[in-house]
N, CA, C and O atoms as a GROMACS GRO file, in nm:
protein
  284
    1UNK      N    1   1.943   1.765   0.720
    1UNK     CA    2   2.019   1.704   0.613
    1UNK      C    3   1.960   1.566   0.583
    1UNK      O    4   1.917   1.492   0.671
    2UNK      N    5   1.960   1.541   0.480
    2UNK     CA    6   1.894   1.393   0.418
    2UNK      C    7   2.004   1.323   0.402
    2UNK      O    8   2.118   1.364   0.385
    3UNK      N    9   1.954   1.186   0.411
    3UNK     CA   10   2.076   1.084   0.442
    3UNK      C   11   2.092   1.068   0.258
    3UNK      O   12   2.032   1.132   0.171
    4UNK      N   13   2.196   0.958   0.242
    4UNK     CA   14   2.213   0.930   0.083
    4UNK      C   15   2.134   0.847   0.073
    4UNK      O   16   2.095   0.778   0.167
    5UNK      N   17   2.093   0.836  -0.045
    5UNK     CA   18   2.034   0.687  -0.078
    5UNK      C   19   2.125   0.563  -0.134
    5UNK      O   20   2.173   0.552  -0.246
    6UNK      N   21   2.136   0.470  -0.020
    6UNK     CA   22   2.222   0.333  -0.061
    6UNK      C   23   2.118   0.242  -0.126
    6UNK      O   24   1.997   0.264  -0.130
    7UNK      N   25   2.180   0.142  -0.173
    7UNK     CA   26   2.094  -0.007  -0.197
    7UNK      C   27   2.010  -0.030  -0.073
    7UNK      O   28   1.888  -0.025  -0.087
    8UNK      N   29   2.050  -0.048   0.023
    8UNK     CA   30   2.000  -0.088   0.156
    8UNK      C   31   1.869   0.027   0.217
    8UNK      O   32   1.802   0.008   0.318
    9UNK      N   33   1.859   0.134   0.130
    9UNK     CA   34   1.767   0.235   0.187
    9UNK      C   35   1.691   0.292   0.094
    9UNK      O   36   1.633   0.399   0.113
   10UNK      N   37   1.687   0.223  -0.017
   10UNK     CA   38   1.625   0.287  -0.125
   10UNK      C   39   1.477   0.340  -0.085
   10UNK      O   40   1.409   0.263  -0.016
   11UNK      N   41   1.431   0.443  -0.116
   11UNK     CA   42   1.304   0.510  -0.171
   11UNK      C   43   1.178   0.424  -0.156
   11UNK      O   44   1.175   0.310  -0.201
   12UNK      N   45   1.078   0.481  -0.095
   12UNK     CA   46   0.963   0.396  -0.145
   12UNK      C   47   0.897   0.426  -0.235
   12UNK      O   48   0.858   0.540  -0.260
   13UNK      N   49   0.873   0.317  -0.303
   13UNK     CA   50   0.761   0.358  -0.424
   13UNK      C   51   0.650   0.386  -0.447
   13UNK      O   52   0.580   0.291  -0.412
   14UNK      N   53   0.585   0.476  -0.494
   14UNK     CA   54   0.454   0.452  -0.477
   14UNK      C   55   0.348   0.397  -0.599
   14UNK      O   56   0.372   0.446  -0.710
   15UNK      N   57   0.248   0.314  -0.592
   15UNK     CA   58   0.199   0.277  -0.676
   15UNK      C   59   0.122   0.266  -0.664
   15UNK      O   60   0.082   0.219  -0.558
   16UNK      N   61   0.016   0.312  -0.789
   16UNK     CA   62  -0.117   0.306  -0.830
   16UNK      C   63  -0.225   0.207  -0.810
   16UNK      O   64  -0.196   0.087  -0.807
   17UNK      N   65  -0.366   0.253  -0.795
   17UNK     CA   66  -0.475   0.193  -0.786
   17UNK      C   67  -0.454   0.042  -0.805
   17UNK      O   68  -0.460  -0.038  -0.712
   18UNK      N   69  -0.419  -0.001  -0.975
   18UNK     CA   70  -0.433  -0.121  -1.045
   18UNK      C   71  -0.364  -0.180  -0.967
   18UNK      O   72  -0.413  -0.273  -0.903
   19UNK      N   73  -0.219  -0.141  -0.950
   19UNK     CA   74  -0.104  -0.194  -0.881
   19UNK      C   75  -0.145  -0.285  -0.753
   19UNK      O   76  -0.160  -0.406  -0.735
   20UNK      N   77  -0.156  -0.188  -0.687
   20UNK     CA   78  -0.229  -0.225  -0.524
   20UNK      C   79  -0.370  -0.316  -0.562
   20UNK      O   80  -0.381  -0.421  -0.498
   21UNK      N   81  -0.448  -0.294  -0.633
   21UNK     CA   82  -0.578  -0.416  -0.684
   21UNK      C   83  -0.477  -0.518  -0.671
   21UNK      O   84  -0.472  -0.593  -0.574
   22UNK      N   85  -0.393  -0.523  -0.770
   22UNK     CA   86  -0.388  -0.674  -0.829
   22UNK      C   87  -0.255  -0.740  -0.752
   22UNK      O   88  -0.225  -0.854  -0.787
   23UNK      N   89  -0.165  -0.669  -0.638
   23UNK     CA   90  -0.082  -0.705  -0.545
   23UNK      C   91  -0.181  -0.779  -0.427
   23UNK      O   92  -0.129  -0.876  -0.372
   24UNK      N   93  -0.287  -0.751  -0.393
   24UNK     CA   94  -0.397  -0.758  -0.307
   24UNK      C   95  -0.533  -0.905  -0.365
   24UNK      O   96  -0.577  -1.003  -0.305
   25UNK      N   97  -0.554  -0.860  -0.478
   25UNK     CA   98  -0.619  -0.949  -0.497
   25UNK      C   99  -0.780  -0.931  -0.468
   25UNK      O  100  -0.879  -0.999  -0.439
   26UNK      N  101  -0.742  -0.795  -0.494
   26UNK     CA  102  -0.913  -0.745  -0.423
   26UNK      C  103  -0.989  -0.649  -0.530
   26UNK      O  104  -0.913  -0.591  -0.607
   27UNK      N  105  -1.113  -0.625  -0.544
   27UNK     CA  106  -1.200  -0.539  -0.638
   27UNK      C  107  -1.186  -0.374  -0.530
   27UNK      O  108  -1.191  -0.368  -0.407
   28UNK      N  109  -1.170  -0.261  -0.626
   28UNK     CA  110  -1.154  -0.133  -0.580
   28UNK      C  111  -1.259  -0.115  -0.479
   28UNK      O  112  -1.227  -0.032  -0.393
   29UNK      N  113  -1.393  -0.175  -0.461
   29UNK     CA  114  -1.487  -0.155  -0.352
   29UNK      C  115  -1.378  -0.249  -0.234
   29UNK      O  116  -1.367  -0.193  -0.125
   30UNK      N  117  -1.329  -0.334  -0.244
   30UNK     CA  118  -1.329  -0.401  -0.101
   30UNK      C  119  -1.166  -0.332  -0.085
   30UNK      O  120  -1.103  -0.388   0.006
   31UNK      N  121  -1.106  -0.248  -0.140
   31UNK     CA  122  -1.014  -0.138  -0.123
   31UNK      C  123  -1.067  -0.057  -0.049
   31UNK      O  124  -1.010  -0.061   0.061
   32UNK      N  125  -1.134   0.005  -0.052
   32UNK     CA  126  -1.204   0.177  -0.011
   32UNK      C  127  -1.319   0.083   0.068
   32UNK      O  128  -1.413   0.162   0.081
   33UNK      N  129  -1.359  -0.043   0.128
   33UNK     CA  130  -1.427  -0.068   0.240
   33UNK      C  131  -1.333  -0.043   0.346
   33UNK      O  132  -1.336   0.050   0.426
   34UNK      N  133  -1.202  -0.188   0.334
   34UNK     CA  134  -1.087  -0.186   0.376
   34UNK      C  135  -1.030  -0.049   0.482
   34UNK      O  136  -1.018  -0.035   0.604
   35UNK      N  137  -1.001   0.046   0.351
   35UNK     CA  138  -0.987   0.156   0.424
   35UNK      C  139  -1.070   0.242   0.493
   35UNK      O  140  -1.029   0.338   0.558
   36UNK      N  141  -1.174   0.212   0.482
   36UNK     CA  142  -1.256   0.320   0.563
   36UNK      C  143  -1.299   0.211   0.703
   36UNK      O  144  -1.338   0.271   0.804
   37UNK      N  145  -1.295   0.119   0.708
   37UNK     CA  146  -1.265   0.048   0.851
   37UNK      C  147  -1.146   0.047   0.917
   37UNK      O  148  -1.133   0.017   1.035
   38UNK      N  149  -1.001   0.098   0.793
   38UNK     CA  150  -0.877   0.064   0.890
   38UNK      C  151  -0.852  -0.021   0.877
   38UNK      O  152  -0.741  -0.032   0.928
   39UNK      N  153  -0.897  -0.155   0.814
   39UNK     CA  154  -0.772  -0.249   0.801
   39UNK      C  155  -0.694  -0.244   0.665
   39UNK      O  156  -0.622  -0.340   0.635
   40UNK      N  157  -0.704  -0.148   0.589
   40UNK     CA  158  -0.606  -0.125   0.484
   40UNK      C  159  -0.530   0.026   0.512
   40UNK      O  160  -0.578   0.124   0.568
   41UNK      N  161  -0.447   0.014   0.475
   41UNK     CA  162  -0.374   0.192   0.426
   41UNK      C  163  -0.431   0.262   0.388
   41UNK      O  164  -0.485   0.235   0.281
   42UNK      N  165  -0.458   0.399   0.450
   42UNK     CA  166  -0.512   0.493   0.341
   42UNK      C  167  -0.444   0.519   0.229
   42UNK      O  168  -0.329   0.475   0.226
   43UNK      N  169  -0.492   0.590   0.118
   43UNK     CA  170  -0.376   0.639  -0.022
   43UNK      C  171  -0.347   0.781   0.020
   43UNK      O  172  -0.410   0.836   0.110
   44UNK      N  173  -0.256   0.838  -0.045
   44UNK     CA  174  -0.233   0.976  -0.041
   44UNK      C  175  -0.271   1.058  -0.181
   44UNK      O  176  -0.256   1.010  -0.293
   45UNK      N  177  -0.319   1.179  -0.156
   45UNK     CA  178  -0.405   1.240  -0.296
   45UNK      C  179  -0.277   1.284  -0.342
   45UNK      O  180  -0.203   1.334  -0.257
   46UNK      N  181  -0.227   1.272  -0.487
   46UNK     CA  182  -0.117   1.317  -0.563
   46UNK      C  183  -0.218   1.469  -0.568
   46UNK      O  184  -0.182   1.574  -0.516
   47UNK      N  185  -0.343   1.449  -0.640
   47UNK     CA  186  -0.408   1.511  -0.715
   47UNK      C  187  -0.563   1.499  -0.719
   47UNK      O  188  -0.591   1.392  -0.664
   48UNK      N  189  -0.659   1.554  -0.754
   48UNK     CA  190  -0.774   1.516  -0.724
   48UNK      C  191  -0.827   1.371  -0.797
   48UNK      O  192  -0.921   1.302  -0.757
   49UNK      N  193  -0.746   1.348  -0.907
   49UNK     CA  194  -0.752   1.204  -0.971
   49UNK      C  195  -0.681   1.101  -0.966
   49UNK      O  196  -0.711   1.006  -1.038
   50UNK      N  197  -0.572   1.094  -0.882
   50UNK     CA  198  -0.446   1.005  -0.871
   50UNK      C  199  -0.422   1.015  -0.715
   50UNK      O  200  -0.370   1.097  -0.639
   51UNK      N  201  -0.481   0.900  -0.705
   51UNK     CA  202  -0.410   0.795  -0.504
   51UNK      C  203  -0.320   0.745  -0.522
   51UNK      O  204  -0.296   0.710  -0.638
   52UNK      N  205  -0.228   0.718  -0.422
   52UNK     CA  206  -0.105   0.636  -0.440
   52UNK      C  207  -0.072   0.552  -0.331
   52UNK      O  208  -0.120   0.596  -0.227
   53UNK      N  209  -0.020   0.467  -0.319
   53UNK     CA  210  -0.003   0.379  -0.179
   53UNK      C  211   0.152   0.403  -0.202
   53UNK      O  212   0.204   0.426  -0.311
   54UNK      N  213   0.233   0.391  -0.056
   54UNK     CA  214   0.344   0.323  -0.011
   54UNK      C  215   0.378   0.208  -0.031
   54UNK      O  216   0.349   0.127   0.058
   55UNK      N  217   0.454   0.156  -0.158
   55UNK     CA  218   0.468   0.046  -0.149
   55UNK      C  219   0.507  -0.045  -0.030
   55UNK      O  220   0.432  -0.141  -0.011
   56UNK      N  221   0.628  -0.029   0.064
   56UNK     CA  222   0.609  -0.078   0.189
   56UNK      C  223   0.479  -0.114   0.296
   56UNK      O  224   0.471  -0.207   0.376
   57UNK      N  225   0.382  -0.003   0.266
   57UNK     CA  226   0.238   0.001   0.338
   57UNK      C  227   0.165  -0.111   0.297
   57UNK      O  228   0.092  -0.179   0.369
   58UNK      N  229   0.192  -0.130   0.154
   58UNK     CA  230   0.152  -0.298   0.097
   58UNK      C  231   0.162  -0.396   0.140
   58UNK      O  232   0.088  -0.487   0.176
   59UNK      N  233   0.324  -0.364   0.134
   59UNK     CA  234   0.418  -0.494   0.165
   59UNK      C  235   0.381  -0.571   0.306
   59UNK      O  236   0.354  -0.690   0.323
   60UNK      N  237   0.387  -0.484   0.384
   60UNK     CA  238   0.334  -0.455   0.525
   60UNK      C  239   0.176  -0.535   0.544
   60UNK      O  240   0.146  -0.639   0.602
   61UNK      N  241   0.114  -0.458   0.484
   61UNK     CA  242  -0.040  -0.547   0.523
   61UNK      C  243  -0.043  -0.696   0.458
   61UNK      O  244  -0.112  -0.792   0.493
   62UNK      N  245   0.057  -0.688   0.346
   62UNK     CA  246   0.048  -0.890   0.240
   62UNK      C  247   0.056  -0.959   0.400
   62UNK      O  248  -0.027  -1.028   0.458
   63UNK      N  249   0.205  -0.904   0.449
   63UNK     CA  250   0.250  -0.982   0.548
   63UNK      C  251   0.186  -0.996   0.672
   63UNK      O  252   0.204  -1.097   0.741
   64UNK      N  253   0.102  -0.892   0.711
   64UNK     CA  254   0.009  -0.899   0.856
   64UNK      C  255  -0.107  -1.012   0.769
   64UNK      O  256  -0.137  -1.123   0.813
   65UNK      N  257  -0.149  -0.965   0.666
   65UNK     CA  258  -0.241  -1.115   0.621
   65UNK      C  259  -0.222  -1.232   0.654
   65UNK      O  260  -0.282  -1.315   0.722
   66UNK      N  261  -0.109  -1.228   0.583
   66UNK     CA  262  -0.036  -1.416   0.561
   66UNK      C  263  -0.044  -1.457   0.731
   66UNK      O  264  -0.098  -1.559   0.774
   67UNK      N  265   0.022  -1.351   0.812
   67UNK     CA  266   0.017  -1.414   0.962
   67UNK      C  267  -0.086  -1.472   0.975
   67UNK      O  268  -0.102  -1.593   0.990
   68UNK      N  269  -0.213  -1.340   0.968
   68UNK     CA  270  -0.343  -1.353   1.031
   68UNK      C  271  -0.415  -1.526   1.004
   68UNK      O  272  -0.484  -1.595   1.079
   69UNK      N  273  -0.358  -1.552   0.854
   69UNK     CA  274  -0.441  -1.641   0.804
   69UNK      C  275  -0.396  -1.794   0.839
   69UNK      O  276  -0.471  -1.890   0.830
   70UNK      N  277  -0.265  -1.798   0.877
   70UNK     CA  278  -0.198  -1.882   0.953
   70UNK      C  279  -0.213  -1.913   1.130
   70UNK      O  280  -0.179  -2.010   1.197
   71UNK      N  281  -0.263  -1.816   1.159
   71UNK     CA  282  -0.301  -1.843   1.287
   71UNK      C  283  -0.426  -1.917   1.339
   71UNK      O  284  -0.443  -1.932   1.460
   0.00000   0.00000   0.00000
């Protein structure tokens, strides 16, 4: 059984290439370096033309950044 969806548990979103570029701040090569070393998220194939990230998976690496870069 699936729980409900409250305010407090909403859905993740997923969003596109551009999205994730320009949340990141990075050119699509240092995306797909990123990931193929592991320090980014992989995407998930919708389709053979459309990746998608977890928005949380984003959210997630902004914030392991900001640490990293503070330390």
């Amino acid at each position: 059984m699936t729980e409900p969806i409250t305010p407090t548990s909403r859905p993740d979103r997923l969003l596109r290439k551009p999205k994730v570029l320009a949340m990141l701040g990075i050119s699509h090569g240092a995306l797909y370096e990123g990931m193929k070393t592991g320090r980014f998220p992989k995407g998930y194939k919708l389709s053979p033309r459309v990746t998608v990230w977890k928005e949380s998976e984003i959210q997630a690496l902004i914030e392991n950044l900001s640490h990293e870069s503070k330390e």
